[in-house]
C-alpha positions as CSV (number, residue, x, y, z in Angstrom):
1,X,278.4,134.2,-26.7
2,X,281.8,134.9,-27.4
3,X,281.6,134.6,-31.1
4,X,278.9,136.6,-30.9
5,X,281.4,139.4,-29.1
6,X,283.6,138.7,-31.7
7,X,281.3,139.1,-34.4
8,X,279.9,142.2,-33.2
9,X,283.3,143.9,-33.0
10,X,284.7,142.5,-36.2
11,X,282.1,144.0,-38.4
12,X,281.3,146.9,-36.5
13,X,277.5,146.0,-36.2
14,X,277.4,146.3,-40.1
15,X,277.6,142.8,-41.2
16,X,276.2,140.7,-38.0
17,X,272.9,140.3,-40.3
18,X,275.0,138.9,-43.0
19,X,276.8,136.2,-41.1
20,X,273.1,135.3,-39.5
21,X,271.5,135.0,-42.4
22,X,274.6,132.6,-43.3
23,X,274.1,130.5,-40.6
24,X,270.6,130.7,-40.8
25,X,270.7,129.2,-44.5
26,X,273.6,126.7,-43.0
27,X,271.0,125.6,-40.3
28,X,268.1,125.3,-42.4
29,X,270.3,123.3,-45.0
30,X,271.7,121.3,-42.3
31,X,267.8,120.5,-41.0
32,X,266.2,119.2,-44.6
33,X,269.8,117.3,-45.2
34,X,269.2,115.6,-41.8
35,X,264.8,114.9,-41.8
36,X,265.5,113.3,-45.6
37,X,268.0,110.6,-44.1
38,X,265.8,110.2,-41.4
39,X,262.6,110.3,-43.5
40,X,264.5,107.0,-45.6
41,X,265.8,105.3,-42.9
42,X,261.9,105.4,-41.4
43,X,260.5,104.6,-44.4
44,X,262.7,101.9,-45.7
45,X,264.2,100.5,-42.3
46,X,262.3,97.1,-42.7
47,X,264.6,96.6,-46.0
48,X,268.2,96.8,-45.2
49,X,269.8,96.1,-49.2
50,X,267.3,98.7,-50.7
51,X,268.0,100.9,-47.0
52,X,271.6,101.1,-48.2
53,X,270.9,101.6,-51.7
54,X,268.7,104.6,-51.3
55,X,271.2,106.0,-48.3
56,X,274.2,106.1,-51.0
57,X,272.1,107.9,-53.6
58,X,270.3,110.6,-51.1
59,X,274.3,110.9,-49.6
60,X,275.6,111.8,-53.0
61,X,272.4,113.6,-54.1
62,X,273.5,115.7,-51.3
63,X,276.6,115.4,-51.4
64,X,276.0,117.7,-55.0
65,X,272.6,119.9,-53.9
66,X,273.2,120.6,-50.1
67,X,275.4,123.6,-51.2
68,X,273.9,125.6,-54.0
69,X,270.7,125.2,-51.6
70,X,272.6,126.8,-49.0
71,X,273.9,129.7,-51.6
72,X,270.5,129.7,-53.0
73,X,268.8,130.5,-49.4
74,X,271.6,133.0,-48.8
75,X,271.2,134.4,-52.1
76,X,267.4,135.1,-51.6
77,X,268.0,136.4,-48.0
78,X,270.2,139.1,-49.0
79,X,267.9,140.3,-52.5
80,X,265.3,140.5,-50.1
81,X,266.7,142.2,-46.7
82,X,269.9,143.8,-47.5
83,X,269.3,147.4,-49.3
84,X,271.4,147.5,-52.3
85,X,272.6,144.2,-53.0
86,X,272.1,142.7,-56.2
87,X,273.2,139.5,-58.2
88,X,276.0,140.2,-60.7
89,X,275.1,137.7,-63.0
90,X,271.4,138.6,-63.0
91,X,272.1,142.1,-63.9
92,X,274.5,141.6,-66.6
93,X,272.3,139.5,-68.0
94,X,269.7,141.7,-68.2
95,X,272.3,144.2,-69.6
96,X,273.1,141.9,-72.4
97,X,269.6,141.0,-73.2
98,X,268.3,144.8,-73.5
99,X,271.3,145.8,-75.9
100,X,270.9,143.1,-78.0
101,X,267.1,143.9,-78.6
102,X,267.7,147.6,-79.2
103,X,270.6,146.7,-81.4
104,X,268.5,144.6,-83.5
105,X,266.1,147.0,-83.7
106,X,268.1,149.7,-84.7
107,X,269.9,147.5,-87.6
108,X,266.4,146.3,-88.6
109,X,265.7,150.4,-89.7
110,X,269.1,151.0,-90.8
111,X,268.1,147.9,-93.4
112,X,264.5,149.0,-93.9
């Protein structure tokens, strides 16, 4: 509760949708991390050498995808509920990809 005061007052009610969604993503990441441990160790708990072996490659398939999930689940939240946010790298490359195609269309009937 008194993060949530602190919160509040730090961003000025602006932003306390921003650091929900954050920890909303961090939850959600946390939650599929946890029920894919727990869906191996279920699954494989009668086997304890291939139990171990599948625990080490889940950790460090994790250990590399448990973060761009998160930024990928913050990423959506804020295209979808935040007015006038957009991804940088989206739009530039959208940029790029519309002046190349008029430029080559404009050198294609200069040549013509």
């Amino acid at each position: 509760m008194i993060f949530l005061a602190y919160a509040i007052t730090k961003y000025e009610l602006m932003g306390i949708s921003l650091i929900i969604q954050r920890w909303l993503a961090t939850i959600i990441t946390f939650f599929v991390v946890l029920s894919s441990f727990i869906l191996i160790i279920l699954c494989l708990h009668f086997n304890t050498k291939l139990l171990i072996l599948m625990l080490v490659i889940l950790g460090m398939f994790w250990a590399f995808s448990a973060l761009p999930l998160r930024n990928l689940l913050i990423t959506t939240a804020k295209r979808n509920f935040v007015r006038g946010w957009y991804d940088t790298n989206k739009l530039l490359e959208k940029i790029v990809k519309e002046t190349d195609e008029f430029y080559r269309q404009h050198t294609m009937r200069n040549n013509v």
